[in-house]
C-alpha positions as CSV (number, residue, x, y, z in Angstrom):
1,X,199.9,-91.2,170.3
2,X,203.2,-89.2,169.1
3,X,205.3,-87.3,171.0
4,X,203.5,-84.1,169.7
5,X,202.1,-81.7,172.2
6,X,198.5,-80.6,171.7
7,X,197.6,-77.0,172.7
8,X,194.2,-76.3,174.0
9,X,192.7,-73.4,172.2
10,X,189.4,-71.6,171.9
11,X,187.6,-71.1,168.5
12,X,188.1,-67.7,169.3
13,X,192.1,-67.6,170.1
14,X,192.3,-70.0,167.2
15,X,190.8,-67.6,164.9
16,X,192.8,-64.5,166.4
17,X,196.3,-66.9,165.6
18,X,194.5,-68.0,162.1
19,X,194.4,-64.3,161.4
20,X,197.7,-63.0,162.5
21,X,199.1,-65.8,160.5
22,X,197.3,-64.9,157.3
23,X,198.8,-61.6,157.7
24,X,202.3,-62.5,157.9
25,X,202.4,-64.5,155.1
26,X,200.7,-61.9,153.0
27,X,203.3,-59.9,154.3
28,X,206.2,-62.1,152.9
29,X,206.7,-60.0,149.6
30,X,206.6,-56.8,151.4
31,X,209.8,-57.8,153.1
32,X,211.3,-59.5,150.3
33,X,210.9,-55.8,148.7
34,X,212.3,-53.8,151.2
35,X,215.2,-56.3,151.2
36,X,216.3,-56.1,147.3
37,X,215.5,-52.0,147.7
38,X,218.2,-52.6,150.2
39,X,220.3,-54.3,148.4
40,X,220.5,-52.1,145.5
41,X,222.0,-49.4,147.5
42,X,224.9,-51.0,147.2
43,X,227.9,-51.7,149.8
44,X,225.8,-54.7,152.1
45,X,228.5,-54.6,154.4
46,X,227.6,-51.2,155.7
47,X,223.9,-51.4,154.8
48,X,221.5,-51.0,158.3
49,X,218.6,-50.8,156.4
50,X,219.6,-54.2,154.7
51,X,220.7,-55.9,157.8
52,X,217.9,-54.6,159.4
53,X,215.0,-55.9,156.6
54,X,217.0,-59.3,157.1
55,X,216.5,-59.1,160.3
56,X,212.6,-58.3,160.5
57,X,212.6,-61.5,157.8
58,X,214.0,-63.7,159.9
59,X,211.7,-62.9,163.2
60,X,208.7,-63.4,160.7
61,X,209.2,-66.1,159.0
62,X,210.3,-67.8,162.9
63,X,206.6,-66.5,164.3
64,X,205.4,-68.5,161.2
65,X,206.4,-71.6,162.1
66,X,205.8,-70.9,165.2
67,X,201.9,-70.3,164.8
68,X,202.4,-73.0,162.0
69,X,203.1,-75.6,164.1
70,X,201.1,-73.8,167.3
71,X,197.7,-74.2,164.9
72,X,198.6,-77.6,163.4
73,X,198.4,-79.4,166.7
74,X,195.8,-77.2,168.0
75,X,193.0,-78.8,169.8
76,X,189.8,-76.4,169.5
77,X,187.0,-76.1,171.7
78,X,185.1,-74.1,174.4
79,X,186.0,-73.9,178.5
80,X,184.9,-76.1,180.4
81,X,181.6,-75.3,182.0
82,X,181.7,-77.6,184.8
83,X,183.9,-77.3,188.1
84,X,185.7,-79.9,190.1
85,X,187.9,-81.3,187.2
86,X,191.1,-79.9,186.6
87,X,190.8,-79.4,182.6
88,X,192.1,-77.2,180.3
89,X,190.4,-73.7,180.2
90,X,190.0,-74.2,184.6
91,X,191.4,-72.1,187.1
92,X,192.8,-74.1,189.6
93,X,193.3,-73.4,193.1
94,X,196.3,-76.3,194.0
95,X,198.5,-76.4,197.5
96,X,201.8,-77.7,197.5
97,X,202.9,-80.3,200.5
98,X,204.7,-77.5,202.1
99,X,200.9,-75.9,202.8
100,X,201.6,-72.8,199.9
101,X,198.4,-72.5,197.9
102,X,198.4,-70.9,194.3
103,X,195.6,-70.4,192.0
104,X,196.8,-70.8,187.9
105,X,195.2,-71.1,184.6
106,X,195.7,-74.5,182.9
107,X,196.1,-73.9,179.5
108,X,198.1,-71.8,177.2
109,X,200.0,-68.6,176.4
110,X,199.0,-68.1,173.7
111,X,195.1,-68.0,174.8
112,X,195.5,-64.1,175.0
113,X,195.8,-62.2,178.3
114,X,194.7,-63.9,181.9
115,X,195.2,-60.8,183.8
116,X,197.2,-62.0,187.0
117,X,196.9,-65.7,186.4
118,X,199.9,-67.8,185.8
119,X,199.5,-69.9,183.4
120,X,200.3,-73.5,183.2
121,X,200.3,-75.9,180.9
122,X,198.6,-79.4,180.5
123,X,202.0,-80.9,178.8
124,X,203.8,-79.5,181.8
125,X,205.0,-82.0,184.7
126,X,202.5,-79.7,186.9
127,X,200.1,-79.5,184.5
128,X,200.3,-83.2,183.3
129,X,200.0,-84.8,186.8
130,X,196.7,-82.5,187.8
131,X,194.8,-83.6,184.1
132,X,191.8,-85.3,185.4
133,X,192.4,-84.8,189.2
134,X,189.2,-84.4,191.1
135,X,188.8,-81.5,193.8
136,X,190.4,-83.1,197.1
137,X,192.8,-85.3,194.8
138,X,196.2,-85.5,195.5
139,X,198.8,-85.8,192.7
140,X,202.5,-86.4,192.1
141,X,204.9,-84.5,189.8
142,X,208.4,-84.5,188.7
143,X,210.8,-81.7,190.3
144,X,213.8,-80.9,187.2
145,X,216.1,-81.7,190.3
146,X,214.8,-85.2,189.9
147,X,212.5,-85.3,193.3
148,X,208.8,-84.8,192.9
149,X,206.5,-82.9,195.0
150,X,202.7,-83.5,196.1
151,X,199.9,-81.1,195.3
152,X,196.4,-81.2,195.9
153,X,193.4,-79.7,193.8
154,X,192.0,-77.2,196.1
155,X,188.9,-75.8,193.5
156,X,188.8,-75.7,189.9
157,X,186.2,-73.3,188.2
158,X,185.4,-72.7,185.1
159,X,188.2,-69.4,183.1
160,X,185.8,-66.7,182.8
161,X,188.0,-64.4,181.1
């Protein structure tokens, strides 16, 4: 195993992030227009509309790679359909040693919206240590302070977004 980090996806987000890739890259000589129309104003030094096609460049060709690398070490299925597992695509109810309860999404951002649901991820400390816990299961996790807290896997249902 490498020290890659595999994102859960569904066929559908996959597709959606397959999509809104394809478009940006069939977008790449629109910019790359705009930018030498810019340029041939003249002065670059005072040229907003230069700077500013730069700019728009630069944040798309960085959501590239980011969806790039997002889709290359995408893992692609559908949610669980089973409870009592903490997987990716399950809402889990967890309480903290301290008695707090919170109910979270494992899985990922870039899944779409989840309404109120935080979401965590499964190559998270949080998310790591509840992988494979069983409702009633307690597990450890690293604090950044360098503790660790317990938490304990309340429920765990199925996302039905």
């Amino acid at each position: 195993m490498t020290d890659t980090q595999v994102t859960w996806l569904t066929q559908e987000a996959y597709d959606r992030l397959k999509g809104e890739l394809d478009e940006l890259i069939a977008n790449r000589p629109v910019i790359a227009a705009e930018i030498n129309a810019r340029r041939e104003e003249g002065d670059l030094k005072e040229n907003g509309g230069y700077h500013a096609a730069r700019e728009e460049q630069g944040q798309q060709e960085g959501r590239i790679r980011q969806l790039q690398e997002l889709l290359r070490t995408a893992q692609v299925g559908t949610a669980p359909s089973t409870a009592d597992t903490a997987a990716p695509g399950m809402v889990l109810k967890i309480r903290y040693d301290d008695e707090d309860t919170e109910t979270v999404l494992l899985g990922s951002r870039e899944e779409g919206s989840h309404g109120d649901l935080q979401v965590i991820s499964p190559n998270s400390p949080l998310g790591a240590a509840l992988m494979g816990a069983r409702v009633g299961e307690s597990r450890e996790y690293p604090l950044p302070d360098g503790g660790s807290m317990q938490v304990e896997l309340v429920s765990a249902e199925p996302y039905r977004g």
